[in-house]
N, C-alpha and C positions, 0 to 999 in steps of 0.2 A: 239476461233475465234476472229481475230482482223477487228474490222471495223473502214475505216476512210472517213470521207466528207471532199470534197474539195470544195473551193470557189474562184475561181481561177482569175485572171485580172482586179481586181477591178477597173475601170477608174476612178481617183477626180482629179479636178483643185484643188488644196488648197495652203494656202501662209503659209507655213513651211519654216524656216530657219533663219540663224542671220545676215543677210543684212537688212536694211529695205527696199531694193528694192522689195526683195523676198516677203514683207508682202503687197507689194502694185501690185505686177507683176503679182505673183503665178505662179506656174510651176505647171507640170503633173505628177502623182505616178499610181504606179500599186500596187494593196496591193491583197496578196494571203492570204487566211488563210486553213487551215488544221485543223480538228478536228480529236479525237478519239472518239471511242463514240462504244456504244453496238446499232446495230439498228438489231437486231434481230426480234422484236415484230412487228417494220413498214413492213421488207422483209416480214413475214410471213401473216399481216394480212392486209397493202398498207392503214395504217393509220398513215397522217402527223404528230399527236401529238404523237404518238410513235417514233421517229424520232428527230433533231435540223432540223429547217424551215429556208434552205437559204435565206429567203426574212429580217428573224430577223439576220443574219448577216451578208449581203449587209446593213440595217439600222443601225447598230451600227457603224460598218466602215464608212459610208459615214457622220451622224453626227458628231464622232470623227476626222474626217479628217478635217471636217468645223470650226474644233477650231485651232485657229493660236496656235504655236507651235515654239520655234525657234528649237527643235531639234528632227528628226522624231522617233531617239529613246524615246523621251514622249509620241509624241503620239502612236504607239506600245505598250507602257507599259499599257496608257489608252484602246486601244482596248483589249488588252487582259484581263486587271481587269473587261472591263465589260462585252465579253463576258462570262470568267468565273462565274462572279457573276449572268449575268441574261440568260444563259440558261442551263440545266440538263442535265446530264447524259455526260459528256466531261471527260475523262481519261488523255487528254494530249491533247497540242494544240501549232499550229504553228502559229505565224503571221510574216510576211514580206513584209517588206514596202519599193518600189521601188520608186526612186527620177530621174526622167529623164530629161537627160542635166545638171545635176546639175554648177553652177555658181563659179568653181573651179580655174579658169585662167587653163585649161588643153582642153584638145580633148577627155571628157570623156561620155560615152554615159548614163551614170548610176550610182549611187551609191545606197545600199538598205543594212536595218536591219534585224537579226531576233532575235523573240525571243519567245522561246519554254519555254514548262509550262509542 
């Protein structure tokens, strides 16, 4: 059986990017993450430590995005090293990290990374 949790529309302000405007401006991101994971033992017996606890990866996202960064594929890479390193039971794992309006000289309404484990 495959089970996956979603954590979906993260809202940060953060100042990602390599203008210094960007560092001082800050723009808006949406960051998704996607786990795998076996949640067998929580469906069966409705106990959160049986389970990944969306509250510990809405925290890890929202700290990591609060570290300037000039390119959001870093920060991505740091979300994912520390979700995988600080929660159990993960078999594969999405993160994607939306950049809105990005500061491109274009009419673009978005740019965003992923990066799958």
């Amino acid at each position: 059986m495959k089970h996956k949790i979603f954590v979906n529309g993260i809202k940060c302000y953060a100042y990602h990017g390599c203008l210094p405007e960007e560092g001082r401006i800050g723009g808006h991101y949406i960051v998704d993450i996607e786990l795998h994971t076996d949640f067998s033992s929580a469906a069966a017996n409705d106990t959160l430590s049986d389970t990944i606890d969306y509250v510990d990866v809405n925290r890890i996202v929202t700290e990591e995005m609060a570290v300037r960064s000039k390119l959001i594929e870093h920060v991505g890479q740091r979300i994912s090293n520390r979700i995988q390193n600080e929660l159990k039971g993960i078999t594969a794992l999405k993160v994607k990290i939306t950049k809105l309006c990005p500061p491109i000289n274009g009419d673009v309404d978005s740019v965003a990374i992923q990066i799958e484990f």
